[in-house]
ROPA-915561 format. One line per field, with one value per residue (C-alpha): residue number from 1; x, y, z. Coordinates in nm, 4 decimals, always signed. Example, Ala and Ser with C-alpha at 12.3 -4.5 7.8 and 13.67 -1.06 7.14 Angstrom:
residues 2
nr <- [1,2]
X <- [+1.2300,+1.3670]
Y <- [-0.4500,-0.1060]
Z <- [+0.7800,+0.7140]
end
This chain:
residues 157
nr <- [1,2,3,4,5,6,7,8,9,10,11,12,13,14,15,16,17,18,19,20,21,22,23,24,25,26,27,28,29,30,31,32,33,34,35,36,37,38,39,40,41,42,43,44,45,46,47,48,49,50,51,52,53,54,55,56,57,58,59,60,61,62,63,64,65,66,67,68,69,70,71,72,73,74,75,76,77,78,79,80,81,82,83,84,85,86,87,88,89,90,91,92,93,94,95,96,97,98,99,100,101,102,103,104,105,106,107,108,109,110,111,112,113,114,115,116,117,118,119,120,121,122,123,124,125,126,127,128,129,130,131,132,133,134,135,136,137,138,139,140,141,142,143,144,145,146,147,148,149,150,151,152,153,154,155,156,157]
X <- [+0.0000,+0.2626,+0.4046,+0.0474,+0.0475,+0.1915,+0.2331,+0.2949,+0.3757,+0.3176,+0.5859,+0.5055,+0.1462,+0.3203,+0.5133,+0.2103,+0.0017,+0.2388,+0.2593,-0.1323,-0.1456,+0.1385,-0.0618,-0.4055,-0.2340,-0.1316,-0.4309,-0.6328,-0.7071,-1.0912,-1.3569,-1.4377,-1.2783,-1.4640,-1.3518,-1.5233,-1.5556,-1.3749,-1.0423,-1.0401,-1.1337,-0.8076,-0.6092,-0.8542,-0.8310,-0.4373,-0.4649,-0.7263,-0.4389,-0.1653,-0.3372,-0.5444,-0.8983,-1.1322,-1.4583,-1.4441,-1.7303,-1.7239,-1.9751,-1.9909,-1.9431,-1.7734,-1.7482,-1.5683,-1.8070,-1.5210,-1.2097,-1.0236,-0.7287,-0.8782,-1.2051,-1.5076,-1.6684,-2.0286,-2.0485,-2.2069,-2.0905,-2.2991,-2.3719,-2.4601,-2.4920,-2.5267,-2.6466,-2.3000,-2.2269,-2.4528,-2.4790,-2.2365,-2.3884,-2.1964,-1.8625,-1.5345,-1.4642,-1.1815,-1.3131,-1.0365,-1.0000,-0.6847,-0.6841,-0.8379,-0.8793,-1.1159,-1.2010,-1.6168,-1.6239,-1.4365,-1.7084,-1.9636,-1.8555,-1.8477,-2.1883,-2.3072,-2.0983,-2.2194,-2.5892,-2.5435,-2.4356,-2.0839,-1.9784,-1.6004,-1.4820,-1.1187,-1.0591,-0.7046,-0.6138,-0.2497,-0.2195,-0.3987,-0.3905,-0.2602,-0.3916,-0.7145,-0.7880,-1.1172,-0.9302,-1.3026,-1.2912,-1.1672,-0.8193,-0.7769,-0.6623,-0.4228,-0.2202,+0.0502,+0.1922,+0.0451,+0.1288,+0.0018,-0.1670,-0.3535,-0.1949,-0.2069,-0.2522,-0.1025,-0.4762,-0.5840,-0.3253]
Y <- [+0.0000,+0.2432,+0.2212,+0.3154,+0.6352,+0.9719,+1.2529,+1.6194,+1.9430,+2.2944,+2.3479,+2.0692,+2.1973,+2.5624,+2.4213,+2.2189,+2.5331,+2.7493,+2.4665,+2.4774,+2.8530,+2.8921,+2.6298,+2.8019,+3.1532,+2.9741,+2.9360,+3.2535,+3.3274,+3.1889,+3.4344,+3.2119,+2.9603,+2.6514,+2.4526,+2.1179,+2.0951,+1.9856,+1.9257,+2.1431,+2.4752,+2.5537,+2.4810,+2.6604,+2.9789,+2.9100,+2.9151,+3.1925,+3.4443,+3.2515,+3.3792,+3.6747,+3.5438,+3.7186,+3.5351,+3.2137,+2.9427,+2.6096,+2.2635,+1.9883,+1.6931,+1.3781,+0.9875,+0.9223,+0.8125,+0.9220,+1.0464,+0.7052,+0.6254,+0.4186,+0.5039,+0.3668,+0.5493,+0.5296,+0.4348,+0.7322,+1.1297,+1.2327,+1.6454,+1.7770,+2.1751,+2.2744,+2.5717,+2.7106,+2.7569,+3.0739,+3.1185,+2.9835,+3.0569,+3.2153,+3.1902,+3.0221,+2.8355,+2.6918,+2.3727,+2.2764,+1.9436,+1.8584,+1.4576,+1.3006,+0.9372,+0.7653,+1.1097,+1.0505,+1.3530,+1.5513,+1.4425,+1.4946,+1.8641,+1.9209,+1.7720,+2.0385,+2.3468,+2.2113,+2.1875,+2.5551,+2.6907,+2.7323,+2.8363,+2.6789,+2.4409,+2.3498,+2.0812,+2.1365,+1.8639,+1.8650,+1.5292,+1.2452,+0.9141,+0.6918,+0.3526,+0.4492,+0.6205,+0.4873,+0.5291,+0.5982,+0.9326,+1.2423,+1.3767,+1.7058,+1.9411,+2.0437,+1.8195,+1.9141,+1.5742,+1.1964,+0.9402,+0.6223,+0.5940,+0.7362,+1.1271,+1.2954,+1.7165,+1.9305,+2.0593,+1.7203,+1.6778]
Z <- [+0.0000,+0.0850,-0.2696,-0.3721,-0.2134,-0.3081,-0.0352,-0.2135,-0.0336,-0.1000,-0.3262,-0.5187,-0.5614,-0.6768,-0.8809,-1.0892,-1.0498,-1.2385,-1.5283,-1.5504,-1.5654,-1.7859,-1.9950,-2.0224,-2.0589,-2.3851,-2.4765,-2.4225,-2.0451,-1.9221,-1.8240,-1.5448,-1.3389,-1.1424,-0.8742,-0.8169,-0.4226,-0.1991,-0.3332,-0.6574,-0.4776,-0.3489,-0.7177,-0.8326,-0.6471,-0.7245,-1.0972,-1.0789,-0.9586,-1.1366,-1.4459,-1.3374,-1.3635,-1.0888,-1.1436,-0.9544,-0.8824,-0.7474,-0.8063,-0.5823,-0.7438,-0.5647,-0.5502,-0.2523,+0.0134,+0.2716,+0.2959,+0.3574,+0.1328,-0.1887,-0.0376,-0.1484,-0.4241,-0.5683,-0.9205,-1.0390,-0.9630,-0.7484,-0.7868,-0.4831,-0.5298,-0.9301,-0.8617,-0.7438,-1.1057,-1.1760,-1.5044,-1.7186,-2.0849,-2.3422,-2.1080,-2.1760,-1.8216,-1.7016,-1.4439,-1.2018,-1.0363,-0.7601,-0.9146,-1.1787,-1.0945,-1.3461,-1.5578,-1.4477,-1.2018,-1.4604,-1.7053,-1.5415,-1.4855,-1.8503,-1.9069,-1.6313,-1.8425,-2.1666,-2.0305,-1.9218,-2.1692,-2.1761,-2.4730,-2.4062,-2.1209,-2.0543,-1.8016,-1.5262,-1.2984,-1.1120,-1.1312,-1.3356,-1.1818,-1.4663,-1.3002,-1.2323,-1.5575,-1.7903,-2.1487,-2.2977,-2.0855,-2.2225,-2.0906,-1.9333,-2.1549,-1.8846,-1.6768,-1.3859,-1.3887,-1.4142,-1.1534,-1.0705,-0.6806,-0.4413,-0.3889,-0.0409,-0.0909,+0.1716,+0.2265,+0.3340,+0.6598]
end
């Protein structure tokens, strides 16, 4: 188990933050940013100065049942507060997740952007978890780093 599981620290997470932002700068800055809740708020609010966004939203949308390493998770994301979004329509929004583990949450966020409107959505993770991943999911269009494991954020001690 311990090989399983990945411990970053604050510099770590700075360092993967300024690789996302660099990467969406790239690529024409967002007029919104959205953190999915819990872990995603706090990259979010990261990459939202990193890159000088101001307008920042979060959804809740989780599988984990707890907070237990390899946790048990329900086989459906389960979206708990959509109306944290606003109004997305028209926007170009940048949805920021700390992991991506099998891609579904991730999905599932875009299906709530598309089915508000959004008239762009761009998908940042800092790390994709390479053993877990569904290859019939889309990727992230940005990526920090990709790792196999379960990863431990500094927020979470």
């Amino acid at each position: 188990m311990a090989d399983d599981m990945h411990t970053l620290i604050w510099d770590d997470i700075q360092v993967l933050v300024k690789t996302l932002a660099n990467a969406v700068v790239q690529d024409g800055p967002p007029g919104l940013v959205v953190g999915i809740s819990r872990g995603g708020l706090i990259p979010a609010v990261m990459i939202a100065h990193a890159i000088g966004a101001r307008r920042v939203r979060s959804v809740a949308i989780s599988r984990t049942l707890t907070d237990e390493v390899n946790a048990v998770k329900t086989d459906e994301p389960v979206v708990s507060d959509p109306g944290g979004l606003g109004d997305v329509s028209g926007q170009d929004v940048l949805l920021v997740d700390d992991v991506a583990g099998s891609g579904d949450t991730l999905a599932s966020g875009r299906d709530l952007l598309a089915a508000g409107g959004a008239a762009r959505t761009r998908v940042a993770v800092l790390r994709l978890n390479t053993r877990n991943w569904r290859c019939g999911n889309r990727e992230p269009d940005y990526v920090g780093e990709r790792a196999g494991g379960w990863v431990i954020f500094p927020w979470e001690k």
